[in-house]
C-alpha positions in Angstrom: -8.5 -6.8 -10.0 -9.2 -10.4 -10.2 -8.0 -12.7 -6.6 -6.6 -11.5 -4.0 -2.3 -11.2 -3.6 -1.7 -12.5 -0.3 1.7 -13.2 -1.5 3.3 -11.7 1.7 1.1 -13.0 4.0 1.6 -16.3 2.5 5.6 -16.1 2.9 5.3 -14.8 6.8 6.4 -11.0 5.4 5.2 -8.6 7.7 3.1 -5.8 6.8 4.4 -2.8 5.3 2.2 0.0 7.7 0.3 -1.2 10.4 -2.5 1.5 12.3 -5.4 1.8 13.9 -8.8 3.0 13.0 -9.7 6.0 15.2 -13.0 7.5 15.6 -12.0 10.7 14.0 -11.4 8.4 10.8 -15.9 7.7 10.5 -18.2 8.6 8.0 -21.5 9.8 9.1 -22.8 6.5 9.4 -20.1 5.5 11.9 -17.5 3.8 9.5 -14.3 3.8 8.7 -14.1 6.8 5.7 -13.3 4.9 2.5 -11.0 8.3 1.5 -8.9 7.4 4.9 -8.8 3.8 4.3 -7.2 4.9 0.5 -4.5 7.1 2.2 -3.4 4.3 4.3 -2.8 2.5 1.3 -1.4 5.3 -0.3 1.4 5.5 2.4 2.0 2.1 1.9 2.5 1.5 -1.5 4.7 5.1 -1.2 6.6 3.7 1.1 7.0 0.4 -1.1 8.0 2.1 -3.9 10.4 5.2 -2.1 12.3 1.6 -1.0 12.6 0.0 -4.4 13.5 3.3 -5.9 15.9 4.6 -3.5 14.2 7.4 -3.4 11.2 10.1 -3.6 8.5 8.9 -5.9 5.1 9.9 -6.8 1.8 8.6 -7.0 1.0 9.3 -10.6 -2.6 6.8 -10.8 -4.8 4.6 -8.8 -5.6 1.9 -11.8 -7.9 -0.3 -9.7 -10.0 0.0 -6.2 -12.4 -2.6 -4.3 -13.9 -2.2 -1.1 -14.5 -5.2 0.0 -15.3 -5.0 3.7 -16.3 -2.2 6.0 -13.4 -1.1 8.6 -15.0 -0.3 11.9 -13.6 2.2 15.2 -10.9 0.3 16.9 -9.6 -2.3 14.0 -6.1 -3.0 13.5 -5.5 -2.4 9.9 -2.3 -3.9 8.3 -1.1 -3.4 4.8 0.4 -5.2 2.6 2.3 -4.1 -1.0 3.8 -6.1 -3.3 5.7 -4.4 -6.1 3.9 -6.0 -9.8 6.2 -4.3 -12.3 8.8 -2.2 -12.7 9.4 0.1 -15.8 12.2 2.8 -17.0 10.8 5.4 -14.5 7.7 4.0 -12.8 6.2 1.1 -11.0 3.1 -0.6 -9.8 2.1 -1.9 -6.6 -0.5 -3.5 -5.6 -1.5 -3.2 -2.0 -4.2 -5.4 0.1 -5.5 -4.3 3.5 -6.4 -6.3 6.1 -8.4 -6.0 9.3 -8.7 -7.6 12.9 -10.7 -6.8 15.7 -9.9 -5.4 19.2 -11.3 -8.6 20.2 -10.3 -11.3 17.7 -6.6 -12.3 16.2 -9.1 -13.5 13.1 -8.1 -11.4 10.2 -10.0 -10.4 6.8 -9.4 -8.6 3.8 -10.9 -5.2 3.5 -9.5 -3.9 0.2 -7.4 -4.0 -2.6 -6.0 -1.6 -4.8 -3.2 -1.2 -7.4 -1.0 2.1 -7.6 1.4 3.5 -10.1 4.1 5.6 -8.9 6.9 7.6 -10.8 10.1 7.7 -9.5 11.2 11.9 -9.3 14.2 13.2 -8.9 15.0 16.7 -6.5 13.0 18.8 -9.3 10.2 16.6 -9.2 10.9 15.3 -12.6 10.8 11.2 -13.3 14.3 9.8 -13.0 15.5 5.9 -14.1 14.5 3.2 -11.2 18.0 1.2 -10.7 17.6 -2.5 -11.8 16.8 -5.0 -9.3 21.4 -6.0 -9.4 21.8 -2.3 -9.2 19.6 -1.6 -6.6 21.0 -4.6 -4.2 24.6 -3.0 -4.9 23.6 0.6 -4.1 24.5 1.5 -0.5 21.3 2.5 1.7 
C-alpha cells in the first residue's frame, strides 16, 4: 500500500471501532499479538462493509498488510475504514489503525491494511451490492 488514507481523520469522521489493548491480547514478548491487531481490523472493515451493503458480507481476501508500529498493553486503538471500490457483489476497504497512549492524547499509525468483502445473501451465496442512489433510498 503506498501512503497512508487518513481520509477520515482528515474530515473529523470518527473511528469506525474503537478498543483497548488488554494484556490477554500479548505475544510472548509482551506486545500486542499482530493476529489480534488484524481482527480488530477485521471487525472494522466488516462492519464498514455490512453498512454499505445492507447487509451480511464476507471477508473473502486480505490484499495488503503493514505493521507499522508496535501496539503496547493499555493503548487505545481506533480504526478507521474507508470503502476504495465497489463492484457487482464485492468491495474493498481499506482500513488504518491508530494508537494513543494511556498517558498521551498524541496519536500514531500502527497499521494499514486493505480487505475485500463479498456481499452474501441468507445462503451464504454473493448477492448484488445496491448502488450508492439505491442504497441512500433503501430504508435502514
Amino acid at each position: 500500500m503506498e501512503q497512508a488514507m487518513d481520509l477520515d481523520r482528515r474530515k473529523g469522521a470518527g473511528p469506525t471501532i474503537r478498543t483497548i489493548a488488554m494484556p490477554a491480547d500479548t505475544n510472548p514478548a509482551g506486545d500486542i499479538f499482530g493476529g489480534w491487531l488484524l481482527a480488530q481490523m477485521d471487525f472494522a472493515a466488516g462492519a464498514a462493509a455490512a453498512r454499505r451493503a445492507k447487509g451480511r458480507c464476507a471477508t473473502v481476501a486480505i490484499d495488503a498488510m503493514q505493521f507499522l508500529r508496535p501496539v503496547y498493553v493499555g493503548d487505545e486503538v481506533s480504526l478507521y475504514t474507508e470503502i476504495v471500490s465497489v463492484g457487482r457483489s464485492s468491495m474493498r476497504i481499506a482500513v488504518e489503525a491508530w494508537r494513543r497512549s494511556r498517558e498521551s492524547e498524541e496519536t500514531e499509525q500502527v497499521t494499514r491494511g486493505l480487505f475485500t468483502f463479498v456481499a452474501i445473501d441468507a445462503d451464504r451465496k454473493p448477492r448484488p451490492i445496491a448502488t450508492e442512489g439505491e442504497a441512500e433510498a433503501a430504508p435502514v
